[in-house]
ZAZA-812117 format. One record per residue: x, y, z negated of N, C-alpha, C, CB in turn; residue in three letters. Coordinates in steps of 0.001 Angstrom, whole numbers, plus 500000, padded with zeros to 6 digits. Each point is the difference from the previous one (the first is absolute). Glycine has a CB too. Example, Ala and Ser with C-alpha at 12.3 -4.5 7.8 and 13.67 -1.06 7.14 Angstrom:
// ZAZA-812117
513190494310492200499110501190500000500900501200500000498108498827498754ALA/501542502223501966500820501190499940499230501090499270501184499372502145SER/
END
This chain:
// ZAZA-812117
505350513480498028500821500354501159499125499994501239502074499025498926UNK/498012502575501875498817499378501480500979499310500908498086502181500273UNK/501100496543500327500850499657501286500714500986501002498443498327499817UNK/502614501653500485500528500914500677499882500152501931501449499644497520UNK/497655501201503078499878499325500983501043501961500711496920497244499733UNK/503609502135500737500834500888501068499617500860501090501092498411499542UNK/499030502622500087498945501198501739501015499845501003498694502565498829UNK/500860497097501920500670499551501446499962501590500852498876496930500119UNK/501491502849500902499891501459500957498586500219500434502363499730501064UNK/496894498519498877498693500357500566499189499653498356500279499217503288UNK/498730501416496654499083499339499038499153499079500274500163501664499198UNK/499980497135500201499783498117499788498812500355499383502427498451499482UNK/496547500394500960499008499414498956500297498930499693498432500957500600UNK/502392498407498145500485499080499219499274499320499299501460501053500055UNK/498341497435499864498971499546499243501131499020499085497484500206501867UNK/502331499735497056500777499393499609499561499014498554501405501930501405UNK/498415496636498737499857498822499430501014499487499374498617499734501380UNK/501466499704497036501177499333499842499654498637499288501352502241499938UNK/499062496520500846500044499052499227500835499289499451498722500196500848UNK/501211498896498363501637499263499501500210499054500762500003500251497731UNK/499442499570503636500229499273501144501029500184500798498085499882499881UNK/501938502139500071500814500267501211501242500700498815497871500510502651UNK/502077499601496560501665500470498894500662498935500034499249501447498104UNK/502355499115502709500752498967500272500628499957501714498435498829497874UNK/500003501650502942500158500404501064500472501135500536498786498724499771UNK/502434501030501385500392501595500729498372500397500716503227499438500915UNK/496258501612498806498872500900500002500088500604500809499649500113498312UNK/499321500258502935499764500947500956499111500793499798500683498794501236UNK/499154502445498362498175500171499440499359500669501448500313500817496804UNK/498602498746503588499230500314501161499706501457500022499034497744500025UNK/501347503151500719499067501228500318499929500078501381500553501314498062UNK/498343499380501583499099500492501299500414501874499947497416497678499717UNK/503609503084500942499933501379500481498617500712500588502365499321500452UNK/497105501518498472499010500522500247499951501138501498499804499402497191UNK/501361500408503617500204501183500706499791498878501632502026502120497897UNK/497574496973502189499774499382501016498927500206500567501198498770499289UNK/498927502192501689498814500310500885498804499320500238501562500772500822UNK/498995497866500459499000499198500186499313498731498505501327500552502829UNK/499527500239496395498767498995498531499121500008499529500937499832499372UNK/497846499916500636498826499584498769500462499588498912498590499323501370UNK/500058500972498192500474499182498399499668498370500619498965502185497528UNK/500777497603503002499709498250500774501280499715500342497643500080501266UNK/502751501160499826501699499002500039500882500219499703499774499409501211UNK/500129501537497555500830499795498620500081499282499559499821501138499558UNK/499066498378499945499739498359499196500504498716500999497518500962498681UNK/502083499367502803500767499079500777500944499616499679499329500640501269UNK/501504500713499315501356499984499611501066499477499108499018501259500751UNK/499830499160497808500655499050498533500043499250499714499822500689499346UNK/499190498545501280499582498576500159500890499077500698497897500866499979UNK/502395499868501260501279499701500838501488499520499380498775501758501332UNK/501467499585498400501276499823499349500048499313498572500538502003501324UNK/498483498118497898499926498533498812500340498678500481498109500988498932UNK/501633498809502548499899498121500126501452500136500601497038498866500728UNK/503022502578499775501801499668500732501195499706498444499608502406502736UNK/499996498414496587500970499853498509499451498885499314500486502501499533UNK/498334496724500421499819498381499026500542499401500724498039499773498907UNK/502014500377502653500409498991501056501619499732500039497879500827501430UNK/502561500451497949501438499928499454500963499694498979499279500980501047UNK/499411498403498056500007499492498705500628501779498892500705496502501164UNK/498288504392499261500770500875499501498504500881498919502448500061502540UNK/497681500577496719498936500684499234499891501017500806500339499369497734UNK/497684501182502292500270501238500468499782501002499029499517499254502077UNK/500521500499496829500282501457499241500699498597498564497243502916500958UNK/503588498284498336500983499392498878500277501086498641501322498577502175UNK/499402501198497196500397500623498870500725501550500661500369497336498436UNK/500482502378502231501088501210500550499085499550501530503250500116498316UNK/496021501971501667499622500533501167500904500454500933498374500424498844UNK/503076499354500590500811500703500894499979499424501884501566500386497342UNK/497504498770502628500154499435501700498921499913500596501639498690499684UNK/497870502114501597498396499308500110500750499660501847497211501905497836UNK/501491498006502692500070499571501532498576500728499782501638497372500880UNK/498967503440500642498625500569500742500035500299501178499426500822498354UNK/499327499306502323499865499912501430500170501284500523498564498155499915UNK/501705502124501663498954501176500884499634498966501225501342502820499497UNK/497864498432500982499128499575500854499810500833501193499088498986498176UNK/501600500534503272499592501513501256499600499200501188502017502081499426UNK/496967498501500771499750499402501019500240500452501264498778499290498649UNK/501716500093502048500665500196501255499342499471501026501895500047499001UNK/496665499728501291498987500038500687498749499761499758501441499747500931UNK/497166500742499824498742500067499865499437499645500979500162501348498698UNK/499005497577501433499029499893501094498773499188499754501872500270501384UNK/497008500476499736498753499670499905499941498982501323499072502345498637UNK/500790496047500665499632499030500479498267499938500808502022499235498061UNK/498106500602502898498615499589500005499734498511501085499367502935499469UNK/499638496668499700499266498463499965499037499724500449500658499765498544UNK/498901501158501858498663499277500334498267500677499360502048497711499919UNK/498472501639498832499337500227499328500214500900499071499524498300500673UNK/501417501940498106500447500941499264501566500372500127498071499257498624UNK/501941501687501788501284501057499863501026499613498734498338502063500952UNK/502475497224499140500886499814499200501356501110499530498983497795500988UNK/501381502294497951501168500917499781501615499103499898498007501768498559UNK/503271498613502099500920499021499851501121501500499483499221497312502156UNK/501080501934496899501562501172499847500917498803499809499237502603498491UNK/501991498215501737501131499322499910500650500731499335499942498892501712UNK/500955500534497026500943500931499046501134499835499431498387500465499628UNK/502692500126500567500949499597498610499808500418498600501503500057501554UNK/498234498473497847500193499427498626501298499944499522498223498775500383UNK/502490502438499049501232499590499561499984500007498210501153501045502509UNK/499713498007496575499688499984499065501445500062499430497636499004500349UNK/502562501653498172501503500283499514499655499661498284501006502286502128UNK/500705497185497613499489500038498417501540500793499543498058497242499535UNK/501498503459499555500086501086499366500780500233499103498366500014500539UNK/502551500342498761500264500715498242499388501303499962502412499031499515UNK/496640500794499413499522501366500334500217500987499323498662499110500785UNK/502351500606498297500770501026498968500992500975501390500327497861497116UNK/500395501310502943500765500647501087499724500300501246501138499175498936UNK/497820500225501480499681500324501441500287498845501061500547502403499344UNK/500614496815500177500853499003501265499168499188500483502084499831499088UNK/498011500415502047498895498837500899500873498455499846498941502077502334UNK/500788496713496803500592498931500509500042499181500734500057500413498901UNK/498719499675502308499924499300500760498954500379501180500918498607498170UNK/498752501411502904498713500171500598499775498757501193500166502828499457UNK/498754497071501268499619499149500952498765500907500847500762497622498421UNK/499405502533502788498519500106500812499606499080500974500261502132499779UNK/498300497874500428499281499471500808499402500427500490500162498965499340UNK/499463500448502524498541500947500394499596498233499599499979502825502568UNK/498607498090497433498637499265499613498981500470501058500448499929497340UNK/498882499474502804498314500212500951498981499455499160500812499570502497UNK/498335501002497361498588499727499836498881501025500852500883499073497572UNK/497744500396501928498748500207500906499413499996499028500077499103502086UNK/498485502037498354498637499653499131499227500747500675500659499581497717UNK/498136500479501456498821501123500348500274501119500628499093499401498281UNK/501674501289500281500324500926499945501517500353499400497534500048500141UNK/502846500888500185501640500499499795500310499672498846500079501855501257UNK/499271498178497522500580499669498937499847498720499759499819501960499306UNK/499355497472501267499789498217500421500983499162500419498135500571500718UNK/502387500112500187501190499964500951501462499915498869498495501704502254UNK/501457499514497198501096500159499307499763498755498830500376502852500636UNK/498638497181498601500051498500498998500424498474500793497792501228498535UNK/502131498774502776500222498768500826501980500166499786497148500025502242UNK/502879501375498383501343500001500402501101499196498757499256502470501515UNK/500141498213496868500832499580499006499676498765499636500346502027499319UNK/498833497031500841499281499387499771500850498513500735497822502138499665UNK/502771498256501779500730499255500693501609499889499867498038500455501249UNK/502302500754497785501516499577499747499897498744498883501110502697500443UNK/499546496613500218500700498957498715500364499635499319499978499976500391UNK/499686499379498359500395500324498514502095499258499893496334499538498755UNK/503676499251502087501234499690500007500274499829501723499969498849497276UNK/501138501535503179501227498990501154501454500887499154498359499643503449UNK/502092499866498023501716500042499588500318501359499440500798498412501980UNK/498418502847499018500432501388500275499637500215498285499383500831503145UNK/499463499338496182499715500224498815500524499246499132498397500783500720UNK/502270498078499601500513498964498596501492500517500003498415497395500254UNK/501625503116500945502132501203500288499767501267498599500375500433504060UNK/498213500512496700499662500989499511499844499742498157498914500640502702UNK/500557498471496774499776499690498481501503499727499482497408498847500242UNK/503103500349500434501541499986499395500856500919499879499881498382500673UNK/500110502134499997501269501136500272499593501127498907500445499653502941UNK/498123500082496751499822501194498479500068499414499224498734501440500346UNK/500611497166499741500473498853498494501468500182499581498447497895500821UNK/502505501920500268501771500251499315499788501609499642501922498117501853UNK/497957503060498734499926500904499587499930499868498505499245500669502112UNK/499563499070497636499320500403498612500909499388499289497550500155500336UNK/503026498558499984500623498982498947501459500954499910498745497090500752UNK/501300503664500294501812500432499816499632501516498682501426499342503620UNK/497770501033497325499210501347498823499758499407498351498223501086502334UNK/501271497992497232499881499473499131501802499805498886497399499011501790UNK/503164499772498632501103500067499726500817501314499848499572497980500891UNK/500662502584499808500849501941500255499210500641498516499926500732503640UNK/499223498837495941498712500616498572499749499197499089498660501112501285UNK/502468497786498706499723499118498841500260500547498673500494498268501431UNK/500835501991498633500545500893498890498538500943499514502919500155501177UNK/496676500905499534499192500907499377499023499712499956500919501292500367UNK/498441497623500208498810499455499170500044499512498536499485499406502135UNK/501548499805497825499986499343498184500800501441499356500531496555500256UNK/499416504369500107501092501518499340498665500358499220502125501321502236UNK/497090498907498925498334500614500042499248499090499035499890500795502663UNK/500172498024497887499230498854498786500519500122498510499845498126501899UNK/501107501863498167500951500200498297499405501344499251502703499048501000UNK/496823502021499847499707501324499567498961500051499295500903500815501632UNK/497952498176499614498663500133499641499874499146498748499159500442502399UNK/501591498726497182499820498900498831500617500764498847500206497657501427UNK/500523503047498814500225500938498809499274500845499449501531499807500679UNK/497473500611500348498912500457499670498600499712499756501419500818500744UNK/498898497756498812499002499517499701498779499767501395500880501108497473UNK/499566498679503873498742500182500928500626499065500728498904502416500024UNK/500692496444499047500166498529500775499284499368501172500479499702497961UNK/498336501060502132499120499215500929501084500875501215496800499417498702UNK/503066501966501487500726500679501408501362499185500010498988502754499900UNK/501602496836499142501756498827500308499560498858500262501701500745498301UNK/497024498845501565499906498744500991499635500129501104499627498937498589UNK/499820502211501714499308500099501279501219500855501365497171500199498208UNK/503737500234501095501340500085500521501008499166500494499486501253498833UNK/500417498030499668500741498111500359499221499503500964500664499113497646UNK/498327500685502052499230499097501167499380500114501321499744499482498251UNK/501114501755501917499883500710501274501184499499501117498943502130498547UNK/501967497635500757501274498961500647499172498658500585502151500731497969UNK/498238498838503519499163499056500505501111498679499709498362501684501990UNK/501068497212497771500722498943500025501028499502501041498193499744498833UNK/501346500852502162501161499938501092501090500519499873498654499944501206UNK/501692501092497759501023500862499725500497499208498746499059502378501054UNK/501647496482500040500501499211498758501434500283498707498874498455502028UNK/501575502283498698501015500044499054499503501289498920502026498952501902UNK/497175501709498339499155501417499392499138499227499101499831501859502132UNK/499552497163498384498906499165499229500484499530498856498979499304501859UNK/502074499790498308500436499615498596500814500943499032499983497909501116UNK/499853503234499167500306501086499082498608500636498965502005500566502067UNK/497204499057499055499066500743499060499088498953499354500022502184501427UNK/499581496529499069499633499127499237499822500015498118501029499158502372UNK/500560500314497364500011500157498568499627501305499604501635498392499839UNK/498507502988500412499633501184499729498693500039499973501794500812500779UNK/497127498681500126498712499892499597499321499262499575500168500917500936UNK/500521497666498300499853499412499014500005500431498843500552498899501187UNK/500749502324498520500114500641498948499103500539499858501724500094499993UNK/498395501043500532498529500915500682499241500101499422499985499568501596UNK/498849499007498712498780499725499688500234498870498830498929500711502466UNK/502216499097496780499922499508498490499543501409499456502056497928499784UNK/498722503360500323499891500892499506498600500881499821502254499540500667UNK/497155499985500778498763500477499880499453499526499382499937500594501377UNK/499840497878498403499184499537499548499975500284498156500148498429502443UNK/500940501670496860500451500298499209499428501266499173501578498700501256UNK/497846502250499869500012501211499635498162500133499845502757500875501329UNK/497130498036499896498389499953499998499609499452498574499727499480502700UNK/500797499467496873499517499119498781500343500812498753500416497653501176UNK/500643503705499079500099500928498905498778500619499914502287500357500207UNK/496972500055501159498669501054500149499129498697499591500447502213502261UNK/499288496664497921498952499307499372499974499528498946499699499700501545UNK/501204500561497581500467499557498344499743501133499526501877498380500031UNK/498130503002500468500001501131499241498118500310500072503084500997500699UNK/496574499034500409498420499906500074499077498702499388500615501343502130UNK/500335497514497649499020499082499246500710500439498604499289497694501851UNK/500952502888497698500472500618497994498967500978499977502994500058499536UNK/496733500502501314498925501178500033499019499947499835500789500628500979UNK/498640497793499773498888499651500106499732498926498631500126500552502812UNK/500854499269496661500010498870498607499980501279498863501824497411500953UNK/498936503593498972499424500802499190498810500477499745501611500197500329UNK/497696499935500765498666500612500294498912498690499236500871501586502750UNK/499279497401497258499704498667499718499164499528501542499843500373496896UNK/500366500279504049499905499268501673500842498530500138500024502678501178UNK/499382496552498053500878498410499802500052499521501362499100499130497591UNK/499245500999502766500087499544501702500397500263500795498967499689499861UNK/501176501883500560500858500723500767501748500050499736497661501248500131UNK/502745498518498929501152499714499712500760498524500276499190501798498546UNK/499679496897501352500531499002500352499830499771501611499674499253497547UNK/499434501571503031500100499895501306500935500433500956498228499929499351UNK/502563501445500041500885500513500532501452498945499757498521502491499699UNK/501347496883499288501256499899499333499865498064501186500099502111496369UNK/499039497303503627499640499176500852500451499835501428498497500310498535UNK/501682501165501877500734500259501368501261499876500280498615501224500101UNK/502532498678498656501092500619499819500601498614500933499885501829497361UNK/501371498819503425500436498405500796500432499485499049500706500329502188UNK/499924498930498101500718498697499228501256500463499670498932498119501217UNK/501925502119500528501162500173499880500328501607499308500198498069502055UNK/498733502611497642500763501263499569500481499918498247498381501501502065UNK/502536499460497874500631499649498935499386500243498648501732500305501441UNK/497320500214498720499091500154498509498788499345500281500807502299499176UNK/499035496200501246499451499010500185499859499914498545500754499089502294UNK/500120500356496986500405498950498608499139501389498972503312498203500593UNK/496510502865499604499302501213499198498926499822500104501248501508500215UNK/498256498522501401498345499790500240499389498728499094500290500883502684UNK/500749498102497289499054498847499406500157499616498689499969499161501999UNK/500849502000497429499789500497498320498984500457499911501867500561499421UNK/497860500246501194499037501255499640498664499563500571501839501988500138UNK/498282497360500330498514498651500328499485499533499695500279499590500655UNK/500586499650498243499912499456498526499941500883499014501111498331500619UNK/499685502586499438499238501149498855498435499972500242502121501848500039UNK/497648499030500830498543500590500216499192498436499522500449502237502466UNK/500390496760498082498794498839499760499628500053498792500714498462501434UNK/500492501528497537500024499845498379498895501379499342503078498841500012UNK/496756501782500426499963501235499904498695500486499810501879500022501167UNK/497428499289499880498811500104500521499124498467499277501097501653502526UNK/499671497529497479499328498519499043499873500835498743501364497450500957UNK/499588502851498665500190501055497991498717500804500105503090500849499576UNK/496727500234501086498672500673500083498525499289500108501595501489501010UNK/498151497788499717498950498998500496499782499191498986500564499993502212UNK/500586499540497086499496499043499030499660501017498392501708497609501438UNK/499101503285498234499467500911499088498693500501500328502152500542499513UNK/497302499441501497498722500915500584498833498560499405501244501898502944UNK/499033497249497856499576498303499532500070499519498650500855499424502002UNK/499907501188497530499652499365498242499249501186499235502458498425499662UNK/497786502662500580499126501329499727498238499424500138502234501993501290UNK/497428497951500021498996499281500193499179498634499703500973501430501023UNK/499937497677498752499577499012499744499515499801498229501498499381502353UNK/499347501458497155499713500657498211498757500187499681501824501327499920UNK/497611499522501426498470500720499778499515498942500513499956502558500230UNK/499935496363500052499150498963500867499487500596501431499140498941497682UNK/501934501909502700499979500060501728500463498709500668500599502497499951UNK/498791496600500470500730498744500713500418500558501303498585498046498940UNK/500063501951501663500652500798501256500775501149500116498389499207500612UNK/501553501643498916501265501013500004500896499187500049499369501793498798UNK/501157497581499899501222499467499923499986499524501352500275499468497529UNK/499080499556502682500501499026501476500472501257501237497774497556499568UNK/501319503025500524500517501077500830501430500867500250497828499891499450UNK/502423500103498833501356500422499739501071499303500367499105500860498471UNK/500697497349501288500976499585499988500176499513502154499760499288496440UNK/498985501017503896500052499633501592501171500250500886497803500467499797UNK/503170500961499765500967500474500918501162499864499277498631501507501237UNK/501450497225497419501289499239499745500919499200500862498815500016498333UNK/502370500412502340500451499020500662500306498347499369500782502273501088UNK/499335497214499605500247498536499398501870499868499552497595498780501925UNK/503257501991498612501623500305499965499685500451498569501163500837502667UNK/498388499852496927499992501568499008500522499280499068497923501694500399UNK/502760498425498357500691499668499107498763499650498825502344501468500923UNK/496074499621499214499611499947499034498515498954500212501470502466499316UNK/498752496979501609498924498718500638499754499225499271500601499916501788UNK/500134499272497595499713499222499037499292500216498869501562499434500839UNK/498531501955498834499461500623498952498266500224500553502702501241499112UNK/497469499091501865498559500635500909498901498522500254501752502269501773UNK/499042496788498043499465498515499985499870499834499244500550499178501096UNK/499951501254497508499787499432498691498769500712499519502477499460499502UNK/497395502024501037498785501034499952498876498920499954500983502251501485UNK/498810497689500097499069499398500769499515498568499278501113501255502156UNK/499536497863497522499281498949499397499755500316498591500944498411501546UNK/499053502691497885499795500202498500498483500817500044502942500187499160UNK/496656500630502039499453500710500604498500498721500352502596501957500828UNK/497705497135499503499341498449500708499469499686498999501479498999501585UNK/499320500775497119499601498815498915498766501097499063503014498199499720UNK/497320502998500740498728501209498475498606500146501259502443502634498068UNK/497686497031503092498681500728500802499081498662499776501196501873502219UNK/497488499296497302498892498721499785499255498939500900499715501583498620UNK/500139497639500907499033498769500867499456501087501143498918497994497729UNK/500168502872502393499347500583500971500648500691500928498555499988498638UNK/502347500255500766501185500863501137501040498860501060500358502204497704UNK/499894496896501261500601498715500472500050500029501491499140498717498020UNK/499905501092502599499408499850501484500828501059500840497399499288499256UNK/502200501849500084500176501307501140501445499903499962497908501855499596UNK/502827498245499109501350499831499412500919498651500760498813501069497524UNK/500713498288502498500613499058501655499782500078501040500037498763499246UNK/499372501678501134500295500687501411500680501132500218498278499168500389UNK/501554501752498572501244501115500559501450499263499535498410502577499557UNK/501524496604499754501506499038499619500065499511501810499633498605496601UNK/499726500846503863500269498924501015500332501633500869498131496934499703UNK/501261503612500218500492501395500997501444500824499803497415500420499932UNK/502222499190498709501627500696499685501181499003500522499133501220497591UNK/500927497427501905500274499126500766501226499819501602497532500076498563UNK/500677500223501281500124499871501932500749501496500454497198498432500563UNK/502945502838498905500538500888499962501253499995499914498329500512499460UNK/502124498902499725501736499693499157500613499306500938499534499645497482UNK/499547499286503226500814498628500796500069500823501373498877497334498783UNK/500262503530501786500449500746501114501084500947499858497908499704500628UNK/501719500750498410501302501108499620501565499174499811498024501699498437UNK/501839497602501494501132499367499752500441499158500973499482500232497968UNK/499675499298502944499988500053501119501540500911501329497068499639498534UNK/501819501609501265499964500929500414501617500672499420497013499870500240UNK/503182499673498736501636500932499184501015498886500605499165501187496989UNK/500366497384503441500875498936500231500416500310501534498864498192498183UNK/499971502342502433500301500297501605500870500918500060497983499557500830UNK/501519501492498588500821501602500224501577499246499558497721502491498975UNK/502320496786500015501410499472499888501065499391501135498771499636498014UNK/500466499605502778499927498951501163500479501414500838497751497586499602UNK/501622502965500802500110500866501320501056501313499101496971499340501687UNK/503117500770497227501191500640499749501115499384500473499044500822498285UNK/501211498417501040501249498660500363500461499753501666498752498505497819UNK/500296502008503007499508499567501406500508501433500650497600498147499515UNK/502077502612499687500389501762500535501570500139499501497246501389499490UNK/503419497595499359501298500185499970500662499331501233499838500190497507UNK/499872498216502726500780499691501711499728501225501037499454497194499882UNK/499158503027500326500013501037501227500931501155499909497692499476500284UNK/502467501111498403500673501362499950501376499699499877498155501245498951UNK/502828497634501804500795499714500076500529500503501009499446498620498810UNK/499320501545502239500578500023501265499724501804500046499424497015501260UNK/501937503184498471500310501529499494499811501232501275501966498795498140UNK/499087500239503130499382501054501191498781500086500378501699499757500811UNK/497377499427499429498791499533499854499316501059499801500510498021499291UNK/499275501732499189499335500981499025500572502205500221500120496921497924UNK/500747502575502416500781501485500406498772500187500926503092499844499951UNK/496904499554501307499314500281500963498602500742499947501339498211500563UNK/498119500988498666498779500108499513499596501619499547500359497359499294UNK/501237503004499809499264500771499103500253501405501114500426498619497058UNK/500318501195503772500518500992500987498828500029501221502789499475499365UNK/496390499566500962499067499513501035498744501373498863500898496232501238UNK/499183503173497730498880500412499437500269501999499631499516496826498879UNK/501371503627500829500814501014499648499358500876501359502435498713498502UNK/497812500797502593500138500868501412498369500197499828502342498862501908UNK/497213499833498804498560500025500130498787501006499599500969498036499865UNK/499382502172498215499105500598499342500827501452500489498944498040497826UNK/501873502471502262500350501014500505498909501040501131502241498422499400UNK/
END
């Protein structure tokens, strides 16, 4: 799904960031109107810079899930003059800074505020970075101006509750769970009675997604176990959350491949060890898990393997034992952790909105 960003009457340079910091938040997204005369690209960036600390200062996001709202400036200046000092000729303008926030589907202005401002510099465009530079990120006049679009949005919100979860229900029917969370979670928490509508819905949501993901990683680790890709198959299958519902499959089929792959290794290992390959065998039996059903057997190999190698080999033949060893006890190790932090990834993936967030933070981003 591309983020949806809205053509205004003027054309915006929109920058737009999403973290799972600001989902949740009523959203202002910053533009800068490319049609502002006295702008640089310097006090463009001013500018954005500006109005970012006026919207954190409001506890508000400046860009969100739903682009439908930005705040943006103009800029006229309503005087010019050449200071002089003495020494260097100074530039002073004086301007109204007026700033409005927006629906920009429809056009409706929800709110505006102006200011004159003064600044000075070198030079005129010096001047003009002073001028924006001196409006104020908070007083009363701008904390009036942020509210009066904050209720806006919240009344706009509610009036679209209904057809947001209409819209969300659609997209889940169609299987395009990540765009129904990013719909749901476009509702700001302030829109409380809207909020707890969509809550459980994107709990569902993202069971469903997740559901569908662990279908695509069960179907690509069979692919990769057919192929006999044991490793690539237990790695994928390793990822699978906890809470999704073909969890209890992944860690069949885990144990398959384990069984699976011990059965081969140790047939390869007694093949070898027949001909008086020691090392082969050992080699064979190296990528036996210690779980595998057929371990015991692969141990029974190995010390039968110990008792036929001659006095002269003896030597070399314990040390790759103490290596193999020392191999098995890391590995096992290593299968006890991944267990640990499985178990550890089932509490975390509890926290269902959470994890929603994430996958919607991450969804936009790579976009």
């Amino acid at each position: 799904m591309k983020k949806q960003i809205f053509i205004l009457f003027l054309s915006f340079a929109l920058c737009f960031a999403q973290g799972t910091g600001d989902i949740g938040k009523i959203a202002l997204s910053v533009v800068i109107p490319n049609n502002i005369a006295e702008f640089n690209a310097a006090a463009s960036a001013r500018a954005e810079t500006k109005l970012k600390q006026i919207v954190a200062g409001a506890g508000l996001a400046a860009s969100g899930l739903d682009q439908s709202f930005v705040i943006y400036p103009n800029f006229v200046i309503l005087e010019e003059n050449l200071v002089e000092t003495g020494m260097q000729n100074m530039h002073r303008v004086a301007a109204e800074k007026s700033l409005y926030i927006k629906q920009s589907e429809t056009g409706v202005i929800f709110a505006s505020v102006s200011r004159r401002v003064v600044g000075t510099g070198r030079t005129k465009q010096d001047a003009i970075l002073s001028a924006i530079q001196n409006m104020p990120a908070r007083d009363a006049e701008l904390t009036a101006f942020i509210e009066t679009g904050k209720q806006k949005i919240i009344q706009h919100y509610e009036q679209r509750c209904g057809d947001i979860i209409l819209k969300a229900d659609a997209l889940v029917k169609r299987q395009q769970y990540e765009e129904a969370m990013v719909l749901l979670l476009s509702v700001p928490e302030e829109v409380t009675s809207c909020y707890q509508k969509v809550i459980p819905k994107t709990i569902a949501t993202f069971n469903a997604y997740q559901s569908k993901v662990c279908a695509e990683q069960m179907q690509k680790a069979k692919t990769m176990f057919a192929a006999k890709n044991y490793l690539g198959a237990l790695d994928v299958l390793a990822k699978i959350n906890p809470d999704a519902s073909c969890f209890s499959d992944a860690n069949a089929m885990i144990t398959q491949i384990i069984n699976q792959q011990c059965a081969e290794q140790l047939q390869i290992a007694k093949a070898r060890a027949g001909g008086n390959d020691h090392n082969g065998a050992l080699q064979a039996l190296e990528s036996v898990n210690p779980t595998a059903s057929c371990y015991p057997e692969a141990m029974q190999l190995l010390a039968s393997i110990s008792a036929r190698i001659a006095a002269a080999e003896k030597q070399a033949w314990e040390f790759k034992m103490q290596q193999y060893n020392d191999k098995k006890a890391a590995e096992q190790r290593d299968f006890e952790a991944l267990q640990e932090t499985r178990m550890a990834n089932r509490a975390l993936a509890s926290e269902g909105i959470q994890a929603a967030k994430e996958v919607v933070s991450g969804f936009l981003n790579r976009k």
